[in-house]
Every structure is written in structure tokens, then in C-alpha cells.
C-alpha positions in Angstrom: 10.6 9.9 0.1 8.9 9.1 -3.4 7.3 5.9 -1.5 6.2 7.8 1.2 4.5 10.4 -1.1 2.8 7.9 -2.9 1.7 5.8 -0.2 0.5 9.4 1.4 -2.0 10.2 -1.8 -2.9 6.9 -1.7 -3.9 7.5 1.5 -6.0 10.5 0.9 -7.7 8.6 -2.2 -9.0 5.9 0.1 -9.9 8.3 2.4 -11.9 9.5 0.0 -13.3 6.6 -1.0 -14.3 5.7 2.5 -16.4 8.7 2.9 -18.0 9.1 -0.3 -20.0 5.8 0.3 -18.6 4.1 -2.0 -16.6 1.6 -0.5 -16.4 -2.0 -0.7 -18.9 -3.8 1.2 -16.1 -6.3 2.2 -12.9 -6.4 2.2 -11.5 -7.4 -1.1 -9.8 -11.0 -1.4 -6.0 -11.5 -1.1 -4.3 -12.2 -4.2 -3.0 -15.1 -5.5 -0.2 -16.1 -3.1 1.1 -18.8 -5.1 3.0 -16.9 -7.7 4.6 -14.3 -5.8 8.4 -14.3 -5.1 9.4 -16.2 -2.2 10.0 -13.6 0.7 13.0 -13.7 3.6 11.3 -14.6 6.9 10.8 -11.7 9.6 13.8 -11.5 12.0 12.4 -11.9 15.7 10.4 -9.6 17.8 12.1 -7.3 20.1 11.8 -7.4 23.7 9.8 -5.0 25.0 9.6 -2.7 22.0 6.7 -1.4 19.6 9.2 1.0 18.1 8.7 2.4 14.5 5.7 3.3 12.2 2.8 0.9 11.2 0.6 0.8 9.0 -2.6 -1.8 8.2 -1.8 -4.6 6.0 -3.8 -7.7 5.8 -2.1 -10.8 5.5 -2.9 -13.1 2.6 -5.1 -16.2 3.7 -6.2 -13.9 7.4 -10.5 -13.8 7.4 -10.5 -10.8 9.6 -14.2 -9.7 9.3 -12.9 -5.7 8.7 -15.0 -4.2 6.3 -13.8 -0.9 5.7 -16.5 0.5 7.8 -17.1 -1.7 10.7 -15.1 -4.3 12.7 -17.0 -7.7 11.6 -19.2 -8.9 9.6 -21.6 -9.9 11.9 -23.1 -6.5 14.1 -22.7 -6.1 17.7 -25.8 -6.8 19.9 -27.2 -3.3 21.0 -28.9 -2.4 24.0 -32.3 -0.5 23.5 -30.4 2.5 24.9 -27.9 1.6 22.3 -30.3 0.7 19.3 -32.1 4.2 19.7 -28.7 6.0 19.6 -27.8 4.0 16.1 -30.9 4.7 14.3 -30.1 8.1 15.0 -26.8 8.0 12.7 -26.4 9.0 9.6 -23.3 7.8 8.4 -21.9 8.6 4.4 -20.1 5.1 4.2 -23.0 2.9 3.5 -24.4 5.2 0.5 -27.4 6.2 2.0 -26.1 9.5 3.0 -23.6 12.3 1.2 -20.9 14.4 2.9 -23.8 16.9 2.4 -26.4 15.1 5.0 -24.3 12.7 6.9 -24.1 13.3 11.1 -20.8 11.7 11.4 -19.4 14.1 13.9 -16.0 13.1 12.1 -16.6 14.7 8.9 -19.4 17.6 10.3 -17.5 18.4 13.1 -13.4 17.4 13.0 -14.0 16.1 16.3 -11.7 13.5 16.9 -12.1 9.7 16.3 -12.2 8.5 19.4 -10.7 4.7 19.8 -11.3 2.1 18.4 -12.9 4.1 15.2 -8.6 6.1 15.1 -8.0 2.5 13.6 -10.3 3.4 10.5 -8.6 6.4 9.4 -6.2 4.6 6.5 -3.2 6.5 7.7 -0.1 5.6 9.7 0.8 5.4 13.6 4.0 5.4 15.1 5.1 4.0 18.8 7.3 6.1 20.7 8.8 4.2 24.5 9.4 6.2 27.2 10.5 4.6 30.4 7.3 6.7 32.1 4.9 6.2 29.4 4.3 5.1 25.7 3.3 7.6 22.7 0.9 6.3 19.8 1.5 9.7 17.3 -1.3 9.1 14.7 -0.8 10.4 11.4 -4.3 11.5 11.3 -5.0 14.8 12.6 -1.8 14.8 14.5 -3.8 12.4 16.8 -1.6 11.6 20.4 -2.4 9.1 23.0 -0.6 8.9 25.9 -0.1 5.3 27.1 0.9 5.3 31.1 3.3 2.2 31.7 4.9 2.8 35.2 2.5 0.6 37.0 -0.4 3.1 37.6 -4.3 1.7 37.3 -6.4 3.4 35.8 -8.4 6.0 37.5 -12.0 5.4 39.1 -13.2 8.6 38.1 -11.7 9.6 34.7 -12.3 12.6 33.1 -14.3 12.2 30.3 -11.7 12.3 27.1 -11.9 12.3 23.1 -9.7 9.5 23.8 -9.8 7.9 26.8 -7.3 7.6 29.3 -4.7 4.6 28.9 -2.6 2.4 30.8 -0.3 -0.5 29.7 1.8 -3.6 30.7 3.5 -6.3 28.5 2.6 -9.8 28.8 5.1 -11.4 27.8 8.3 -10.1 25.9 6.0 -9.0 22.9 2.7 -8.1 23.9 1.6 -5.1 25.0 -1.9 -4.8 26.5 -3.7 -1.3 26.6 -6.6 -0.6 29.2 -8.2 2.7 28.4 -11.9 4.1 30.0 -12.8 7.7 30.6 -14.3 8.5 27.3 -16.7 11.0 26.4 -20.0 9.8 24.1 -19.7 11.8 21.4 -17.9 9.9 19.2 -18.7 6.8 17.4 -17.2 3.2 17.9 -17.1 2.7 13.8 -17.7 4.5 10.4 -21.3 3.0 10.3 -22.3 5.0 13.8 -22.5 2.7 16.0 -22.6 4.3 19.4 -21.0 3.9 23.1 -21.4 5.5 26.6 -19.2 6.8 28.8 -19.0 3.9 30.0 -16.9 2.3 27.2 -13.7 0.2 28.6 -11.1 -0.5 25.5 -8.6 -3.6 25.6 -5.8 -3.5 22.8 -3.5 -6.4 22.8 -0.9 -5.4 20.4 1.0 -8.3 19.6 4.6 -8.4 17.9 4.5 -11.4 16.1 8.0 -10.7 14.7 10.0 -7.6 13.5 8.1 -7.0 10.4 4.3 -8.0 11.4 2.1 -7.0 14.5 -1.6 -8.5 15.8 -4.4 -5.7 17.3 -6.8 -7.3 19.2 -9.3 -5.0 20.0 -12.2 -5.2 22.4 -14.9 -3.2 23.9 -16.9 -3.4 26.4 -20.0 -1.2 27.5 -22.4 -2.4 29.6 -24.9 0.1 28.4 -24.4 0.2 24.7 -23.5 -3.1 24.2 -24.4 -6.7 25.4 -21.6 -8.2 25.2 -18.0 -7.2 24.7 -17.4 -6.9 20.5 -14.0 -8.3 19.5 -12.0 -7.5 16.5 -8.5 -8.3 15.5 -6.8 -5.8 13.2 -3.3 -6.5 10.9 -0.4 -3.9 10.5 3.4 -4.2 9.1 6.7 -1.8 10.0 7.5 0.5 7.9 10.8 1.4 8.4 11.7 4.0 5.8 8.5 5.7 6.5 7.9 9.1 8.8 4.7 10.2 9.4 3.0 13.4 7.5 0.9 15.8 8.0 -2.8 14.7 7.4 -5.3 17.9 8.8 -9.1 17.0 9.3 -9.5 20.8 8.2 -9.4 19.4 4.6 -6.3 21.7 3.7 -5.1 19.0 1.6 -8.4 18.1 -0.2 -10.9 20.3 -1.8 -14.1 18.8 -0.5 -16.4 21.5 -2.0 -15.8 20.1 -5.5 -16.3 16.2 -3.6 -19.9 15.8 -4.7 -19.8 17.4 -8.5 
């Protein structure tokens, strides 16, 4: 429980960090692997099973391009529809703006994340298997998605959601692969504000690469926001002895009108 707690403010304090503008511009370097204690290798992956809480851990030697902000290093290639949208954003993470003048409809409004930004929030997710459907509970916000796995496609004319609707099937024993569309456009696809349409399609491959460590590929595609799809691959470890809190956009856990004293 201690461990949890502390992992919890932790939490909040990067949180903080994130939003404050502060941040780093990448991500940091892993540490020096050489002198660490040898560690038992990670029983097998499960058939079939996501089970348990997660949370982001990059791997030592791993060149993700995640930058506490955006997804890579290297920006998508916006459409002019697109570009307009983008110079429209005023996001707090790059420094230019405060808390005070930023138009991130995350911290303005509480609106919710949206996917793929949920991933950016440096909190928890737990899997949940039903034999009708998947749960991913989000410690942020008491975020849910539903993820439909009894064979359905997805609809052809979603209703336009916060986030999305998704559908799933495993490839393979340990890979389950997320297609989710009917989004709305009001949020944004990373903390820098890069936008989408409601035309956004979402492809996770979550990847089980043994009990202990799991791959997110992530891509999306939007024909008019983006001109090609944008790929990004994001790192995450079981946590066992963890249960997810209670994290409230509302700020009832932070007092933000002291944040810029």
C-alpha cells in the first residue's frame, strides 16, 4: 500500500511537471544497465489474457521517440486543414504558454483525453476480460473504454464519442489488436495540440511480450488531418501489487490556484 501511495504522488508530481511546461524536451537516457543486479527472466505470456494493471516503463537500451509530450521525435505531416487547426493550439507543455493562457481543452475544460493522448496521462490502466467485451479502466479520471470482442465490426456510422468506439481480436495467443473510429474533434491527438477529425481511425496492437512486459503499438490514421498514418510504439510493465486510485481532473487532489506562485 506504501508503494502504491508513493508511486501515486509521484504520479501527481509528474503530472505536474507535464503541465507546467517544464518538462524534458526528450526523454531522459536509461541508466547504466551494467551495474544493476541481475534480474529473474519474465515467466511466459498468457494466452489470451491482458489481465492486471500497467503502467509505462521504458525499457533500458528501447529509442522510443516519446517525449513526454508528443509521440516522436520527428512531427506528423499535417494537412492544410490540419496545419490551420495546430497553429490554433496553445498548449502549456512546451513553455510558451501557462495553465493561465493555455487552450488545452484538457486542463480548461476536464474534457476527456480522447485516445491516443489517455496514454499521456502518467497514471495507471487496468485490463478487465469479459467473454462479451474487454474493459481498459484508466486511473485518470476514472476513464472507461469498452473494447467489443465477440466478433462485431465496427459500425459505419459511429456516433461521435470522447473516446471512440472499439472493437478487438487477438492475433495470435498474445496480441491483441484494437480498432476504434467514431471520435468526436474536440480533443487533441498529443499534449502539443496536434489536432484530428472525426475521421480519426486508432489501431493499438497491444503485445504481451511475456508476463511482466507489454508492447503498444499505436497508430492513426486521418485522412484529413494527417497525410499519412503516424506510428508510435509505447512500453508498460505489470504491476501486480498495484490497484488503481482515484485521480479527479477536478483538481481535488491538487491545489492548482497556488500552481503559478
Amino acid at each position: 500500500m506504501c508503494n502504491r501511495f508513493s508511486n501515486s504522488i509521484l504520479a501527481m508530481v509528474v503530472a505536474l511537471f507535464f503541465a507546467s511546461g517544464v518538462s524534458a524536451q526528450t526523454a531522459a537516457p536509461p541508466a547504466d544497465q551494467s551495474k544493476a543486479a541481475p534480474k529473474a527472466e519474465s515467466a511466459p505470456a498468457p494466452v489470451h489474457d491482458l489481465t492486471g494493471v500497467w503502467m509505462m516503463r521504458n525499457p533500458p537500451g528501447s529509442q522510443r521517440g516519446f517525449t513526454n509530450y508528443t509521440f516522436t521525435k520527428d512531427p506528423p505531416e499535417l494537412t492544410p486543414w490540419a496545419e490551420a487547426k495546430y497553429k490554433e493550439a496553445k498548449a502549456s507543455n512546451g513553455g510558451e504558454f501557462t495553465l493561465k493562457t493555455t487552450n488545452d481543452p484538457v486542463l480548461t475544460k476536464c474534457d476527456p483525453p480522447g485516445v491516443p493522448r489517455v496514454y499521456f496521462h502518467p497514471y495507471p490502466f487496468e485490463f478487465v476480460h469479459t467473454p462479451k467485451y474487454t474493459l481498459m479502466l484508466y486511473e485518470y479520471d476514472h476513464t472507461v473504454r469498452r473494447i467489443y470482442t465477440d466478433g462485431r465490426s465496427l459500425p459505419k456510422d459511429p456516433d461521435l464519442l470522447w473516446m471512440g468506439t472499439s472493437v478487438g481480436h487477438w492475433d495470435g495467443d498474445s496480441t491483441l489488436v484494437v480498432d476504434t473510429a467514431g471520435f468526436n474533434d474536440k480533443t487533441w491527438l498529443d499534449r502539443l495540440g496536434h489536432p484530428h477529425s472525426d475521421q480519426l481511425h486508432v489501431t493499438e496492437r497491444f503485445h504481451r511480450v511475456n508476463f511482466d512486459h507489454m508492447e503498444v503499438e499505436i497508430t492513426m490514421d486521418d485522412p484529413k488531418a494527417l497525410v499519412k498514418p503516424w506510428t508510435t510504439v509505447f512500453y508498460y510493465e505489470l504491476r501486480p501489487k498495484w490497484e488503481l486510485g482515484e485521480i479527479s481532473c477536478s483538481g481535488d487532489y491538487l491545489d492548482f490556484s497556488n500552481f503559478e506562485k
